[in-house]
C-alpha positions, 0 to 999 in steps of 0.5 A, a space after each residue: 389860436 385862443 379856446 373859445 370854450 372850455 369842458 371837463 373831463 366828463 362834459 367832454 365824455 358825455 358830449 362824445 357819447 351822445 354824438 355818437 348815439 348813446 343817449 340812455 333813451 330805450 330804443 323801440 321794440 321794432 327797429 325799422 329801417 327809418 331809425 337804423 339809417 338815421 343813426 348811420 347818417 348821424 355816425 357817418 361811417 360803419 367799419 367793415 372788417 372780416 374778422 367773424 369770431 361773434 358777428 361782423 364788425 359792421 353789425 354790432 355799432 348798430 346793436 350796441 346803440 339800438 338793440 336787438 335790431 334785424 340784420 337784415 336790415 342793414 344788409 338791405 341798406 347795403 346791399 339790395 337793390 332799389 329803393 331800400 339802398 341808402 349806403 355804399 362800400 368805400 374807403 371811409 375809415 378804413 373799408 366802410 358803409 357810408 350813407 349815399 347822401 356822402 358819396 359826392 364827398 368821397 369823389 374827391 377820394 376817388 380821383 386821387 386815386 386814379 392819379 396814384 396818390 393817397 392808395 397803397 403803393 402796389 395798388 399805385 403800382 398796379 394802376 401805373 404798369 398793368 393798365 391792359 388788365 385793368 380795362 380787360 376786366 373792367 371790360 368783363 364788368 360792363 358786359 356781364 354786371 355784378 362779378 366777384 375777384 374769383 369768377 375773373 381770376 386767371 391764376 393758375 397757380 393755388 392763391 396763398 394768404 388772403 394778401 395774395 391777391 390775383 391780377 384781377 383782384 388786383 385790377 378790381 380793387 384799384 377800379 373800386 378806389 378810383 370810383 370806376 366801380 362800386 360794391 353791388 353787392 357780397 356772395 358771403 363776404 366777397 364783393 361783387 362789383 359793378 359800375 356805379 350807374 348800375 348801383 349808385 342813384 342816378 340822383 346821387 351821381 348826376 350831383 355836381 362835383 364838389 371841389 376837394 376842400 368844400 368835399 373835406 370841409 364836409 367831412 370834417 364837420 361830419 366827424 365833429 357831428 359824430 364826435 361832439 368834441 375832438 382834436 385835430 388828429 381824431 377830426 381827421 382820423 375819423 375819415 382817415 384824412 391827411 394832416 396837409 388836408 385837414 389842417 388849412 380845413 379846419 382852420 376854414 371852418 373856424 373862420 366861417 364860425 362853422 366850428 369852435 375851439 375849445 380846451 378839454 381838462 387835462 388835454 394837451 392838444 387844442 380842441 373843437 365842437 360845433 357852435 352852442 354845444 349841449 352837454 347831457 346832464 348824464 349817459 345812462 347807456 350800457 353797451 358791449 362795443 365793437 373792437 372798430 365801433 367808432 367811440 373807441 377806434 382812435 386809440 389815443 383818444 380813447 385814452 384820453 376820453 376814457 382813461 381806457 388803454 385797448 388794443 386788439 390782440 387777435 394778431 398777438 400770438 396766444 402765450 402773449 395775450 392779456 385780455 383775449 382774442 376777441 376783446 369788447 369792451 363794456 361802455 356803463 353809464 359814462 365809463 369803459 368798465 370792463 372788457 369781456 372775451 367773446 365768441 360766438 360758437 353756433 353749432 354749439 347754440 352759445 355765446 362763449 365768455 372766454 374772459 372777464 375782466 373788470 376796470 378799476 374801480 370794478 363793476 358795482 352789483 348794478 353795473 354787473 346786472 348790465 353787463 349780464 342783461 347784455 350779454 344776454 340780450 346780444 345771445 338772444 340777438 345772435 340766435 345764441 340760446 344759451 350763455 357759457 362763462 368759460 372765464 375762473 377769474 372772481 368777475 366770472 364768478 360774480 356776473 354768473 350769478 348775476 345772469 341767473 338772477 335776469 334769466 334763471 340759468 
């Protein structure tokens, strides 16, 4: 198939940075819901983890993007009940927040689930053999509402690592795949599930169903609208469908005129975008970044757009480590520029800098003044008073002077 088109290296960069929201505009002072879930329908996906070692994951793609935002907010759209819900939990890109508009595309998901296919094995297994304690608790959900794994749990036995789910956790984990419940809402960061016509819009679940290929259709030109431009595999990725999914769908919407192909300099793999791309003349955005933020979450698109090669190590035992156990990278102007090690202590009232370390060719004065700014904003967003360089590297030395140059400390 012949490219349609053909970007740099650095149109390539700035187009993905301004799909997926960095666009170098100040956002306003107040952030209100309305500007939050627009930006979450442009990304398509939140990445839910539980790792807290600053703030969850699913909170800091919206502060990178817009700010000192309310937290609340968000929680609001996830989890409140009424009107002010506009996302739901699901298997997006990994556990995810995803906008209420994409739930029908997600049904397809959902009945591949119910038949064993495209889940985790011992989940598959579970539905196949244990389908008495599936509809018992289910059962349970229906007649009491809202319940988490715990208030259901008949094990005996003390539970071991966070793996070591119980029956019923278990048999709740393979009705949230199947669609059969929902995420109502979190008691600290354990779901609560209910059924989905207790949750979910009466308006978004009485929507025709969507046959698979129109609903992964769908979802790939969501990715393409929050990626500018990308490859096949990043397309695909980005709501974790299969290559035998997404392969004859992307050819379809090439077909139809709906995408492009397209080569990117010193890419390998042909590329797509959306009809009539606008590439920014530049991004002036400067931004700490999640570990799970969507810009960086494909690795080796990270490397090919950035030239930046990052991996998490909180699973890399200590003596191992390079850069630390909680690695956010530093987004200025159109370059990964640095990474920075991070924690946020809250009986202390700090935001711990464990390590910094900058990208070559390095930070210049002005791209440390952001980093600071930054790191000082995102304190001030955490309720963090103060910020601790506990790092002995030249960078540390440098951007603790730049923080007593923005705040005086």
């Amino acid at each position: 198939m012949p490219a349609t088109l053909s970007f740099t290296l650095k149109q390539a960069r700035r187009l993905a940075l301004a799909a997926q929201g960095f666009n170098g505009r100040q956002p306003p002072a107040t952030i209100k819901p309305l500007q939050l879930n627009r930006l979450i329908e442009r990304l398509g996906v939140l990445q839910i983890d539980s790792v807290n070692a600053l703030v969850r994951s699913h909170y800091l793609p919206l502060f990178s993007r817009l700010g000192n935002y309310t937290c609340d907010v968000l929680d609001q759209a996830a989890w409140s009940q009424g009107r002010r819900r506009t996302l739901f939990e699901y298997w997006g890109h990994e556990a995810s927040l995803l906008p209420l508009s994409m739930y029908p595309l997600m049904r397809w998901r959902m009945q591949r689930a119910s038949r064993g296919e495209d889940i985790y094995q011992q989940l598959a297994r579970f539905g196949r053999e244990q389908q008495d304690v599936i509809r018992r608790v289910l059962a349970s959900v229906e007649a009491q509402g809202a319940l988490g794994a715990g208030s259901l749990s008949t094990r005996q036995e003390r539970a071991g690592p966070w793996w070591d789910w119980s029956a019923e956790k278990h048999a709740l984990e393979w009705l949230f795949a199947t669609g059969e419940v929902t995420v109502a809402g979190r008691r600290g960061f354990e779901r609560l599930y209910d059924l989905p016509e207790r949750v979910i819009p009466s308006a978004i679940l009485s929507q025709p169903r969507i046959d698979e290929a129109q609903a992964q259709r769908g979802l790939l030109l969501h990715a393409m609208t929050a990626l500018g431009v990308g490859t096949e595999k990043d397309l695909r990725d980005y709501f974790r469908l299969n290559p035998a999914d997404s392969r004859p769908r992307l050819a379809e919407l090439v077909e139809a005129g709906e995408l492009l192909t397209c080569e990117v300099q010193g890419w390998r793999q042909l590329a797509y975008c959306l009809p009539e791309p606008k590439v920014p003349r530049k991004v002036e955005a400067s931004a700490l970044l999640s570990p799970f933020d969507s810009l960086i979450w494909e690795r080796s698109r990270t490397e090919r757009l950035f030239d930046f090669r990052y991996r998490l190590e909180i699973y890399t035992p200590q003596d191992k480590r390079i850069y630390g156990y909680y690695v956010l990278p530093f987004l200025h102007h159109e370059r990964i520029a640095a990474r920075v090690d991070l924690r946020a202590e809250r009986a202390a009232g700090r935001l711990a800098v464990h390590a910094v370390h900058e990208e070559q060719p390095g930070l210049d004065d002005e791209g440390m003044l952001a980093l600071a700014a930054n790191l000082r904003q995102m304190a001030q967003w955490l309720g963090l008073a103060q910020v601790q360089l506990n790092c002995p590297r030249a960078s540390a030395d440098r951007l603790r002077v730049a923080l007593t140059s923005i705040c005086g400390v």
